[in-house]
DSSP file (Angstrom, degrees, kcal/mol; ACC not computed):
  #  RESIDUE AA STRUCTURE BP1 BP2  ACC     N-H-->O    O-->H-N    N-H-->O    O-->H-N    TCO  KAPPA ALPHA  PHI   PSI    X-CA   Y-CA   Z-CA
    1    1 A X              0   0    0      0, 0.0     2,-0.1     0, 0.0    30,-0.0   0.000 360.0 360.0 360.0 153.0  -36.3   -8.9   -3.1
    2    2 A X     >  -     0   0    0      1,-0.1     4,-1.3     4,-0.0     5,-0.2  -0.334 360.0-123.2 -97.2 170.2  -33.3  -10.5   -2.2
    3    3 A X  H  > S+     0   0    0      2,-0.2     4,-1.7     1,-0.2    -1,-0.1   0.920 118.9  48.4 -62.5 -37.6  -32.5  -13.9   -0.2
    4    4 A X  H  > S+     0   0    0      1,-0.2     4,-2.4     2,-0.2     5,-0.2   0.931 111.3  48.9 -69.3 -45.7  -30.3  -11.3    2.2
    5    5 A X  H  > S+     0   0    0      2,-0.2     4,-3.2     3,-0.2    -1,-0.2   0.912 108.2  47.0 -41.0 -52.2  -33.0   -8.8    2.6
    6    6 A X  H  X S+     0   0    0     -4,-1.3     4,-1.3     1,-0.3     5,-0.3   0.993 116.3  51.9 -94.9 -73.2  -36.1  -11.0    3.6
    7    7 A X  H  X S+     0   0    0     -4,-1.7     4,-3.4     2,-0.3    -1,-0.3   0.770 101.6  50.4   7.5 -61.0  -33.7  -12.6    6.0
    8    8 A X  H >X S+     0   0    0     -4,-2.4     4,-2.0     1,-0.3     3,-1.2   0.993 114.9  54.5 -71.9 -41.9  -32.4   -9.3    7.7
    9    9 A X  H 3X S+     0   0    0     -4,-3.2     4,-0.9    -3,-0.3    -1,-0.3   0.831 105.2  50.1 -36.9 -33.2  -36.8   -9.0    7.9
   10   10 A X  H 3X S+     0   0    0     -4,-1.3     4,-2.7     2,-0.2    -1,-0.3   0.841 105.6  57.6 -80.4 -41.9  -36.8  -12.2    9.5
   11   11 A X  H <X S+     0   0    0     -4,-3.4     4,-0.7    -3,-1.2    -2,-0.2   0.964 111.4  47.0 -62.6 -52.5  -33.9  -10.8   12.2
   12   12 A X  H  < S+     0   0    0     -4,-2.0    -1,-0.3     1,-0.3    -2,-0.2   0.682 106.2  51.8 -86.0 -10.9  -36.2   -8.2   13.1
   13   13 A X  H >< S+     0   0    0     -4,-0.9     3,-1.9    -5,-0.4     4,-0.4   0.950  98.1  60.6 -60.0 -58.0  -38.9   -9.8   13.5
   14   14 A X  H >< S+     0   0    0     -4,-2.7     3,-2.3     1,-0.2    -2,-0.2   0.814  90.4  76.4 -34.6 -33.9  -37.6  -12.2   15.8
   15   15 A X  T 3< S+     0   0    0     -4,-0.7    -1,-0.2     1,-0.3    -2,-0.1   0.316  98.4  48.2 -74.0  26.8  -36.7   -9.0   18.3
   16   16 A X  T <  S+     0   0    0     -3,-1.9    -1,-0.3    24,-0.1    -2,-0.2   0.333  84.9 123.9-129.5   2.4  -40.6   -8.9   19.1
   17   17 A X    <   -     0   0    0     -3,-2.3     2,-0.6    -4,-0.4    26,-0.1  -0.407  60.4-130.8 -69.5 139.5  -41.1  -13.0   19.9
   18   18 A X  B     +a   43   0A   0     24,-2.0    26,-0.8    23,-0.2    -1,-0.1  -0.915  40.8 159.9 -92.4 121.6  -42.6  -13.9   23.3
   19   19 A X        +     0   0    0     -2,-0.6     6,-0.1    24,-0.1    26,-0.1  -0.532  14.9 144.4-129.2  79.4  -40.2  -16.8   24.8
   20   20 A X  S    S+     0   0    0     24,-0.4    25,-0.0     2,-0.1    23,-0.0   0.482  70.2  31.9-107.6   7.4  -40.6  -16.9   27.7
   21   21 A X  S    S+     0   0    0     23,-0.1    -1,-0.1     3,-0.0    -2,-0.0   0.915 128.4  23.6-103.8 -54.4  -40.2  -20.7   28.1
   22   22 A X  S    S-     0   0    0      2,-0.1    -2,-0.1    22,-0.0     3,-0.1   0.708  87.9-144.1 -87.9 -40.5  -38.0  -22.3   25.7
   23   23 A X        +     0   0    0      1,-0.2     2,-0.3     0, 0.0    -3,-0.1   0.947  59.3 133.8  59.9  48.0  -35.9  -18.6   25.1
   24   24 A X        -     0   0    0      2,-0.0     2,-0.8    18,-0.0    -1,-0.2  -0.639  45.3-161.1-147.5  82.6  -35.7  -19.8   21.6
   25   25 A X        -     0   0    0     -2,-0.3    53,-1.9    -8,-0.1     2,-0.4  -0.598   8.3-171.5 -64.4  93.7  -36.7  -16.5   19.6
   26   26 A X  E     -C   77   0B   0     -2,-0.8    16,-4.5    51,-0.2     2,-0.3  -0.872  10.2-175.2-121.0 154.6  -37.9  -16.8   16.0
   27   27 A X  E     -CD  76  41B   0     49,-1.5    49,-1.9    -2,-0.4     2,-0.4  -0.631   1.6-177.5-108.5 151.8  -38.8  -14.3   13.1
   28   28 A X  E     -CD  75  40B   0     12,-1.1    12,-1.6    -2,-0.3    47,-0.3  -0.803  10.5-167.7-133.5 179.7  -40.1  -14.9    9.9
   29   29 A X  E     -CD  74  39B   0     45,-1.3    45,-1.5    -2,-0.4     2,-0.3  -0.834  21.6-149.4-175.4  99.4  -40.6  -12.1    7.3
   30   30 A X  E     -CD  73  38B   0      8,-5.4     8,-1.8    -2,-0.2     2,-0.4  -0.737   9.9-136.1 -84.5 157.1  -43.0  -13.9    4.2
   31   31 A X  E     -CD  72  37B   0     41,-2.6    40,-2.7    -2,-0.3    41,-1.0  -0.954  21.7-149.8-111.4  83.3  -42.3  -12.3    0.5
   32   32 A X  E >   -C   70   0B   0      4,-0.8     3,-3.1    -2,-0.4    38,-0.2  -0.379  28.5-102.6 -68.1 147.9  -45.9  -11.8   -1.2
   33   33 A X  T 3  S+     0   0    0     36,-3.5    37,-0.1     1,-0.2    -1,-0.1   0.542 125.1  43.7 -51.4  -1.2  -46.3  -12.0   -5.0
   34   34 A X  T 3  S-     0   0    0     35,-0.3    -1,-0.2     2,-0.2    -2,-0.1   0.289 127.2 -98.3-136.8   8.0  -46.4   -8.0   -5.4
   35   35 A X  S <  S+     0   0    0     -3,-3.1     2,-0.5     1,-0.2    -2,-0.1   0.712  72.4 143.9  75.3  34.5  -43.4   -7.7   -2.9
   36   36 A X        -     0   0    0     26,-0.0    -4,-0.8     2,-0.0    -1,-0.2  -0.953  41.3-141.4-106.4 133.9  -45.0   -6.8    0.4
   37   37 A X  E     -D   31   0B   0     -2,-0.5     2,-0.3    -6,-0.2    -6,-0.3  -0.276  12.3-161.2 -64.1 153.1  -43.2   -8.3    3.2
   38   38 A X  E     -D   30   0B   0     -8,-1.8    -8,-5.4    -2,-0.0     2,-0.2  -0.997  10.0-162.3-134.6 126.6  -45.1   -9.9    6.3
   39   39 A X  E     +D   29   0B   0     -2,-0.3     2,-0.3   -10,-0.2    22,-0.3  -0.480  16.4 158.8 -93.1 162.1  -43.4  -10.5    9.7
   40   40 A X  E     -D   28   0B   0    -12,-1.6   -12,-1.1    -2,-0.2     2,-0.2  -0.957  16.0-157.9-161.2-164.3  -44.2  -12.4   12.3
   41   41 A X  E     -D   27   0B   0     13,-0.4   -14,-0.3    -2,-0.3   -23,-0.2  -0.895  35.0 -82.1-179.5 146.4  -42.4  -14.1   15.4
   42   42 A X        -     0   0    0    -16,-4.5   -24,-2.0    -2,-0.2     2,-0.5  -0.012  37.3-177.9 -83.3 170.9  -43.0  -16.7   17.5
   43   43 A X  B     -aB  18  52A   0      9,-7.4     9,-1.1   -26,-0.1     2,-0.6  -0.799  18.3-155.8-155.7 125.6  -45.3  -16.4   20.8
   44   44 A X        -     0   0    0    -26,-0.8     2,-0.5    -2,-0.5   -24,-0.4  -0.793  10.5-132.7-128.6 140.1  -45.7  -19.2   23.2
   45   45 A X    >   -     0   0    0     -2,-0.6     3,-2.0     1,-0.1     5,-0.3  -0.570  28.0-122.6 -31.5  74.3  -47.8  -20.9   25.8
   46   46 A X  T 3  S+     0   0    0     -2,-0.5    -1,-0.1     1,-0.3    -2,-0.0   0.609 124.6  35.5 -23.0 -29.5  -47.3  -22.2   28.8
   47   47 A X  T 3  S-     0   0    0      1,-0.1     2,-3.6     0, 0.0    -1,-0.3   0.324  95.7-149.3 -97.7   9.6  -48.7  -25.4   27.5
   48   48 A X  S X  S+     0   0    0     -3,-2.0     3,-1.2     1,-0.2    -2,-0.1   0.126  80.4  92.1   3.3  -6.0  -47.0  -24.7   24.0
   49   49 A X  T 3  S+     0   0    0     -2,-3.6    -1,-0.2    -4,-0.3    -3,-0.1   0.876  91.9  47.6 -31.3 -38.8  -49.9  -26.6   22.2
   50   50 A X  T 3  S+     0   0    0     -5,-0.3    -1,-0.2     2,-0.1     2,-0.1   0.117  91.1 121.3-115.8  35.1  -51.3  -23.1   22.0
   51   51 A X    <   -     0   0    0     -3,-1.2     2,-0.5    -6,-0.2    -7,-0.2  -0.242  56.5-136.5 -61.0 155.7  -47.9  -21.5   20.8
   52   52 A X  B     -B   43   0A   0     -9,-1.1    -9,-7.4    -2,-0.1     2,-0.3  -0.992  14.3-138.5-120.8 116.1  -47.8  -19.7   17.6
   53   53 A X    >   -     0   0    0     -2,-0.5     3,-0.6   -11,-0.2     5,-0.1  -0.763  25.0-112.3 -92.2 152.2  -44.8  -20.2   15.2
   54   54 A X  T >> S+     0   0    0      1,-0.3     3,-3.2    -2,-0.3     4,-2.1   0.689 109.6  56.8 -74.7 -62.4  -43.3  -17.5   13.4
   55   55 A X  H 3> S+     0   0    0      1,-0.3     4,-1.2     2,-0.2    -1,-0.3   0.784 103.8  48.0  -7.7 -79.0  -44.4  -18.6   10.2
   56   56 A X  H <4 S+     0   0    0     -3,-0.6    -1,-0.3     2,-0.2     4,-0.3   0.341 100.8  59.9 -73.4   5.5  -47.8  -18.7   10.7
   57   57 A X  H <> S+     0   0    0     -3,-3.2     4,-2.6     2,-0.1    -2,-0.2   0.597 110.1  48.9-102.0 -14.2  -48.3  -15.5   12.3
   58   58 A X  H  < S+     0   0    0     -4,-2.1    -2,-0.2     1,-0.2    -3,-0.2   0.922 111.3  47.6 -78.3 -15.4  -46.9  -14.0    9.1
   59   59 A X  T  X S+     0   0    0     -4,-1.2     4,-1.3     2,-0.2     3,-0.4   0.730 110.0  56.1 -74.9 -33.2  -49.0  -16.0    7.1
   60   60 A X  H  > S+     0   0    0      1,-0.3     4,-1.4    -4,-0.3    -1,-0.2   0.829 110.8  40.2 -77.6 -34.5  -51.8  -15.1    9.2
   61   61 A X  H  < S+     0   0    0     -4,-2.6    -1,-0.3   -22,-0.3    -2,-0.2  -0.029 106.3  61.2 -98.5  39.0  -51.4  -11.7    8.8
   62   62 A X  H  4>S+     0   0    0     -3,-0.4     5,-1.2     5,-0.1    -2,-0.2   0.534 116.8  45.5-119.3 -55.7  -50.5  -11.8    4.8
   63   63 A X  H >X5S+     0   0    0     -4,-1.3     3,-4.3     1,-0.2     4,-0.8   0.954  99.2  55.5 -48.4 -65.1  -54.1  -13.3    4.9
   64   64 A X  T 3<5S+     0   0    0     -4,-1.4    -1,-0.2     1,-0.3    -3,-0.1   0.426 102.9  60.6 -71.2  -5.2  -56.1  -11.5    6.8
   65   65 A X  T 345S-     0   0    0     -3,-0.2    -1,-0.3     2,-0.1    -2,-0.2   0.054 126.7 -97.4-119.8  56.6  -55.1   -8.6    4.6
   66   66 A X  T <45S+     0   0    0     -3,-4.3     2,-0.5     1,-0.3    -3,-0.2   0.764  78.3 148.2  86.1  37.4  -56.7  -10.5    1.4
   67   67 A X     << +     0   0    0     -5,-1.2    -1,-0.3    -4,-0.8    -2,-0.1  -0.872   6.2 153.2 -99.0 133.5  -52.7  -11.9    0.4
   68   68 A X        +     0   0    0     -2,-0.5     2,-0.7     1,-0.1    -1,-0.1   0.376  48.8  64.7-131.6  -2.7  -52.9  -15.3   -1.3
   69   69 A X        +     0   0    0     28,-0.1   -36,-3.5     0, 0.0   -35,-0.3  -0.827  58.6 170.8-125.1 119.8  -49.9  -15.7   -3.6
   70   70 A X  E     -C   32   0B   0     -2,-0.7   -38,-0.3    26,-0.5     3,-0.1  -0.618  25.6-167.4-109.0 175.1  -46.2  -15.8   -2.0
   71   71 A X  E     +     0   0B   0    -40,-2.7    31,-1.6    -2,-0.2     2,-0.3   0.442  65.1   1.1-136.1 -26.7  -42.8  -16.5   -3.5
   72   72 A X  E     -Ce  31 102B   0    -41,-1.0   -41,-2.6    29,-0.2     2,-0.5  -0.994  42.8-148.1-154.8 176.0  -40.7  -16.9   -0.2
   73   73 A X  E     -Ce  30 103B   0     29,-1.3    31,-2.9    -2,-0.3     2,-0.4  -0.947   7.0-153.1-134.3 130.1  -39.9  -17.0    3.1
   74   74 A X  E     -Ce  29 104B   0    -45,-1.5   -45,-1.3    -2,-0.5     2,-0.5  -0.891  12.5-167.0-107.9 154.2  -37.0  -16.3    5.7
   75   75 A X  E     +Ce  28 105B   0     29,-1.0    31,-3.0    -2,-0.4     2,-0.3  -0.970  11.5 177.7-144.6 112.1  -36.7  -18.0    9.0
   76   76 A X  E     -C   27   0B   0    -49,-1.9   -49,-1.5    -2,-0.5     2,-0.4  -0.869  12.4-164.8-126.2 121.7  -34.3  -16.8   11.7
   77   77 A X  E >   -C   26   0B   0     -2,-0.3     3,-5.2    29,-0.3   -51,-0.2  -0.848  28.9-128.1 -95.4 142.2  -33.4  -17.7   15.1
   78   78 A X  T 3  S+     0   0    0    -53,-1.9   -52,-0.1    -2,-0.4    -1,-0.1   0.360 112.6  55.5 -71.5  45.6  -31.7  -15.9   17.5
   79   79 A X  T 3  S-     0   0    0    -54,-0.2    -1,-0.3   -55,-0.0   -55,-0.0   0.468 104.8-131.0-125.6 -14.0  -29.3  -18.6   18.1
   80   80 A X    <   +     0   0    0     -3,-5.2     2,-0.8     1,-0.2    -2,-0.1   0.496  56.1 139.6  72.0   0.4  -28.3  -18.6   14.0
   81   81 A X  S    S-     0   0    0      1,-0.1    26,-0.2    -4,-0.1    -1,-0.2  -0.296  77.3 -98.9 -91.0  39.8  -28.6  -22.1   13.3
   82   82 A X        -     0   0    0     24,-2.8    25,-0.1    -2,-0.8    -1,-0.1   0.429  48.7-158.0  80.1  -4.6  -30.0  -22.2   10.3
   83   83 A X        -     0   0    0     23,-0.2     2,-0.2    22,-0.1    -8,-0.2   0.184   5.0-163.4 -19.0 138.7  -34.0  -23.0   11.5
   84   84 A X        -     0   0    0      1,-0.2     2,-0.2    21,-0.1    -1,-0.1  -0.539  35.3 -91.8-114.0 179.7  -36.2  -24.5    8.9
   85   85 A X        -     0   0    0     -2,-0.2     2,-0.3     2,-0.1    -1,-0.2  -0.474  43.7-123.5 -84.4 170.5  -39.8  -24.5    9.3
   86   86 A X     >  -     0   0    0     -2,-0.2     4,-1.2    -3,-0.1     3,-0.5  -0.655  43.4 -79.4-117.6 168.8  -41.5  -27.8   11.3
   87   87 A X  T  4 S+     0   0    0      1,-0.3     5,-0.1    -2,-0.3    -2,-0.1   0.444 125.7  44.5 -72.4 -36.2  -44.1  -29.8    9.8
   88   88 A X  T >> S+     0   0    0      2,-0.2     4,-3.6     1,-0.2     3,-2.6   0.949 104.1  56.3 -52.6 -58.6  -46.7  -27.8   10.4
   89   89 A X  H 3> S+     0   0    0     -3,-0.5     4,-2.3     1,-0.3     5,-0.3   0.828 117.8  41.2 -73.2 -18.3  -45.5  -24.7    9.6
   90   90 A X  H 3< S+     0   0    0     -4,-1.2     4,-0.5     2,-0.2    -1,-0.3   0.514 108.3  56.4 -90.9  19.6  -44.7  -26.4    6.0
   91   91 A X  H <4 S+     0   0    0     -3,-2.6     4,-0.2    -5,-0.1    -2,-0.2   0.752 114.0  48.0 -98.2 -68.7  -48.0  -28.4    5.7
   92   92 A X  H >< S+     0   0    0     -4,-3.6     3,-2.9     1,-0.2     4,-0.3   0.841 113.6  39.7 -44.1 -48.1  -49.4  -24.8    6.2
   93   93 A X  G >X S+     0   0    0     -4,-2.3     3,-4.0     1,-0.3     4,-2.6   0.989 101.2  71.7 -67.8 -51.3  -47.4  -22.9    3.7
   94   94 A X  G 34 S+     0   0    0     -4,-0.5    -1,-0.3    -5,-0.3    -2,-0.2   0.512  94.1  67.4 -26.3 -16.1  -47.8  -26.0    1.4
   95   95 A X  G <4 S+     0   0    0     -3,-2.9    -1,-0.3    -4,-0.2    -2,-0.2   0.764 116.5  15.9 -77.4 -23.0  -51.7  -24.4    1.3
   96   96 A X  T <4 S+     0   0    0     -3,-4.0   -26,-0.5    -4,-0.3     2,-0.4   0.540 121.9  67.0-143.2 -26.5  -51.0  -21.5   -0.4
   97   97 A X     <  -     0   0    0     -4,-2.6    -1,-0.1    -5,-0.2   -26,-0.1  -0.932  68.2-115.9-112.4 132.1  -47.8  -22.1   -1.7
   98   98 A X        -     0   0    0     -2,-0.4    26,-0.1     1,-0.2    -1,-0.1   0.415  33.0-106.1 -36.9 165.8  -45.8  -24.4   -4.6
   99   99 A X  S    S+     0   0    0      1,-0.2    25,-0.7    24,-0.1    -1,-0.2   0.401 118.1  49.5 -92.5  28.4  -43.2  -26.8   -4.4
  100  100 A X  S    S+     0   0    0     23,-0.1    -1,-0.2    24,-0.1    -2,-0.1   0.333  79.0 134.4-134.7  17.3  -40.6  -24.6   -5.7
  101  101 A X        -     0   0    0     -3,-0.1    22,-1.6     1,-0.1     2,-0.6  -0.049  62.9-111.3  -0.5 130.5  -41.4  -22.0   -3.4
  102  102 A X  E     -eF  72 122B   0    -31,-1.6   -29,-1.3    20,-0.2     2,-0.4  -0.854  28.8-168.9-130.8 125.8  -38.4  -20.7   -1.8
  103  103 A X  E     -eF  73 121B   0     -2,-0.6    18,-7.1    18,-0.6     2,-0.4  -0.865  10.2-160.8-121.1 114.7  -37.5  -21.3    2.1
  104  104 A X  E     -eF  74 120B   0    -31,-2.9   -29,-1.0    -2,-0.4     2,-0.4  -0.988   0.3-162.3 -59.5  82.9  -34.5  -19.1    3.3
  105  105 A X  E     -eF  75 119B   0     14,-1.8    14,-2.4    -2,-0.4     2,-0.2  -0.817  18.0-129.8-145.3 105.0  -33.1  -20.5    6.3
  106  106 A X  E     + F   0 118B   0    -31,-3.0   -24,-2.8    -2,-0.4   -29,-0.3  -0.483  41.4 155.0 -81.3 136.4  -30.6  -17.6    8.5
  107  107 A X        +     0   0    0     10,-3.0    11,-0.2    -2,-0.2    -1,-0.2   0.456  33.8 127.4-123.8  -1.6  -27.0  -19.4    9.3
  108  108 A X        -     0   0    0      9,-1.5     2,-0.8     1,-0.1     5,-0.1   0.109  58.7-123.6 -89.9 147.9  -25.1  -16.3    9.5
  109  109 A X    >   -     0   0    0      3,-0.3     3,-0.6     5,-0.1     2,-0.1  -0.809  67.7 -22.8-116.4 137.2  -23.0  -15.1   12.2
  110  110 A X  T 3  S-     0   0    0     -2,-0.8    -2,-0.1     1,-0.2     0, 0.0  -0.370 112.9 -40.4  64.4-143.6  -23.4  -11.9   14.0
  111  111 A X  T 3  S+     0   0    0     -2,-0.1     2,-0.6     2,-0.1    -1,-0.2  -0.062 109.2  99.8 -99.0  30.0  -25.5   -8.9   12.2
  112  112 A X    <   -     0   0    0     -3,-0.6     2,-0.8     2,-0.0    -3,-0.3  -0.965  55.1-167.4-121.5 117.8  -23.9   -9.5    8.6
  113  113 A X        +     0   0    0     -2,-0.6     2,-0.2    -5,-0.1     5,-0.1  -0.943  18.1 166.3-106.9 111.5  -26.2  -11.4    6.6
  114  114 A X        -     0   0    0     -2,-0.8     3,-0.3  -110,-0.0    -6,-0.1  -0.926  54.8-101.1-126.2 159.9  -24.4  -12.5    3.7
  115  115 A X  S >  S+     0   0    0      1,-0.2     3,-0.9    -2,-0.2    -2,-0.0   0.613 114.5  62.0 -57.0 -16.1  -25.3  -15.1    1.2
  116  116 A X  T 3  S+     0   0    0      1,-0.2     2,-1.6     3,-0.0    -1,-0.2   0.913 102.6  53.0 -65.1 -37.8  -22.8  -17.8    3.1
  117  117 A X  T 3  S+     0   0    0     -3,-0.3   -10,-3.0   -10,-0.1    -9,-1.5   0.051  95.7  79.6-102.2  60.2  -24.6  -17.6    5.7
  118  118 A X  E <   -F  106   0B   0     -2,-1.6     2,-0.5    -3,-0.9   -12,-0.2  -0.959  60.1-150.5-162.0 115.0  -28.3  -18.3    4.1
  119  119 A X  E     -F  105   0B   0    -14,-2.4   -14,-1.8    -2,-0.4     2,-0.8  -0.889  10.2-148.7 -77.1 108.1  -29.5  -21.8    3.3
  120  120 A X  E     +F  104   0B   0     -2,-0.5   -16,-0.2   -16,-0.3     2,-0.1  -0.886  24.5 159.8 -96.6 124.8  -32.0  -22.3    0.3
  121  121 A X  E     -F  103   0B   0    -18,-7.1   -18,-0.6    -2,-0.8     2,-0.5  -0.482  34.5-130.9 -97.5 180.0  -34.6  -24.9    0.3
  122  122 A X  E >>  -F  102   0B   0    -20,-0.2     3,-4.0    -2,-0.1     4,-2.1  -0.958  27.9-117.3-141.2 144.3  -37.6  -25.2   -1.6
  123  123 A X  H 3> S+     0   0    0    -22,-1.6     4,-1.6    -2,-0.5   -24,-0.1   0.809 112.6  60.1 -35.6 -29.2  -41.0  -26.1    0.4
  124  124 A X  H 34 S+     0   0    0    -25,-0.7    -1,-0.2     1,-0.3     6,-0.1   0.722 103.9  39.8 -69.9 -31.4  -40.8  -29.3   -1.9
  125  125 A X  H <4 S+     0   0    0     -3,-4.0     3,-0.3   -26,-0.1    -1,-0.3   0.466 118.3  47.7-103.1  -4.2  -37.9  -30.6   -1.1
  126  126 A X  H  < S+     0   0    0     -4,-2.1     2,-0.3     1,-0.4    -2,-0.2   0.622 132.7  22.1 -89.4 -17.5  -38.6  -29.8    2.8
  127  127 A X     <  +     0   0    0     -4,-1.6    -1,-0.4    -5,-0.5     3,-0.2  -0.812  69.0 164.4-149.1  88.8  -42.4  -31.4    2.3
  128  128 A X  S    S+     0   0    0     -2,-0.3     2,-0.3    -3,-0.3    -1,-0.1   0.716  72.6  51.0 -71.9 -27.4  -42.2  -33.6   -0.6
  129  129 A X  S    S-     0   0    0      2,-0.0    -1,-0.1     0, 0.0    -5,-0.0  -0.176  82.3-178.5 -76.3  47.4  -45.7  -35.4    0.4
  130  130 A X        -     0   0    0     -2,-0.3     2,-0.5    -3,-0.2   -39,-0.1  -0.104  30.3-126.0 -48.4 142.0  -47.9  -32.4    0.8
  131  131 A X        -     0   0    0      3,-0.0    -1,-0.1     5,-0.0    -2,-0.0  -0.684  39.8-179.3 -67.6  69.1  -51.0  -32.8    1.7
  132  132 A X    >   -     0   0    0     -2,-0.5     3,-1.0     3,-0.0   -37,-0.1   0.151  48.0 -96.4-103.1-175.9  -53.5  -30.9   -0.9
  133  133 A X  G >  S+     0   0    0      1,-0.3     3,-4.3     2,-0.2     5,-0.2   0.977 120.9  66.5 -60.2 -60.0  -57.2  -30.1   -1.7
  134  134 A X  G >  S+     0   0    0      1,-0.3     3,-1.2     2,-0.2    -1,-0.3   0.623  92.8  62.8   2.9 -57.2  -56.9  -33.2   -4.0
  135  135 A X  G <  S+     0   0    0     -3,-1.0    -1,-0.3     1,-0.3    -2,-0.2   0.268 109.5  34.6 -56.9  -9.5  -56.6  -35.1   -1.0
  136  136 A X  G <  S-     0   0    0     -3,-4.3    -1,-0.3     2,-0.3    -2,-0.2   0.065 118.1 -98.9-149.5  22.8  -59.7  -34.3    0.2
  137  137 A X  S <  S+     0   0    0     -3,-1.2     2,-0.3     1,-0.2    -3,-0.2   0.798  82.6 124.2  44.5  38.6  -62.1  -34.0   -3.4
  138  138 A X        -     0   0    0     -5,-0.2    -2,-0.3    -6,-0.0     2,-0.2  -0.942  65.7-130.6-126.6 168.9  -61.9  -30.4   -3.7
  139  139 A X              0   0    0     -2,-0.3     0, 0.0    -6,-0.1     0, 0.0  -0.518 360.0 360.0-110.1 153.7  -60.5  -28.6   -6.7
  140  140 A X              0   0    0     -2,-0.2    -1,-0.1    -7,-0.0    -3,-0.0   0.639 360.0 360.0-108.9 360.0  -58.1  -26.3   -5.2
């Protein structure tokens, strides 16, 4: 799948985020190793400590149906600006995924997702100190 595809996944995801606080709607759409996509979006707290980014509810649900192996991720907001993941949500991905992993970022203006307007990182160069099992004396 392509950088534009898993993107336009990411757009539609976003149109299901609870924001009721911030109004700052994001989608993610994860790319598993045998090319089923997983959405999520974010969904937030009054106290946003106990918010859920977008990221991690696709991750969550990529898991929780026995998915362990990814190759990327799209990030959108509806604002367009290019959203990366935050430190968490790459610490987290950084569990399951490499450092050449590849993080999509939507920059695009209006509803044409074209490749100007898509950023690629790779989780490595967004989290070049991960934190791994290593880190902690387990063989990962």
């Amino acid at each position: 799948m392509d950088a534009e595809k898993l993107v336009s996944a990411a757009r539609g995801a976003l149109d299901a985020a609870y924001a009721p606080y911030s109004e700052y709607r994001v989608g993610a759409a994860l790319l598993a190793a045998d090319g089923t996509v997983y959405t999520g979006c974010n969904v937030e707290n009054a106290n946003y400590s106990n918010s859920l980014h977008a990221e991690e509810v696709a991750l969550g649900s990529a898991l929780a149906d026995g998915t362990r192996t990814f190759e990327a991720i799209a990030v959108s907001s509806a604002a367009r600006d290019g959203v990366t993941p935050c430190g968490m949500c790459r610490q987290t991905l950084a569990e399951f995924c490499d450092a050449h992993f590849s993080v999509y970022c939507d920059a695009g203006d209006g509803e044409d997702v074209s490749a100007a307007g898509v950023t690629t990182h790779r989780l490595g160069e967004l989290l070049p100190e991960t934190i791994g099992a290593g880190h902690l004396g387990v063989e990962p």
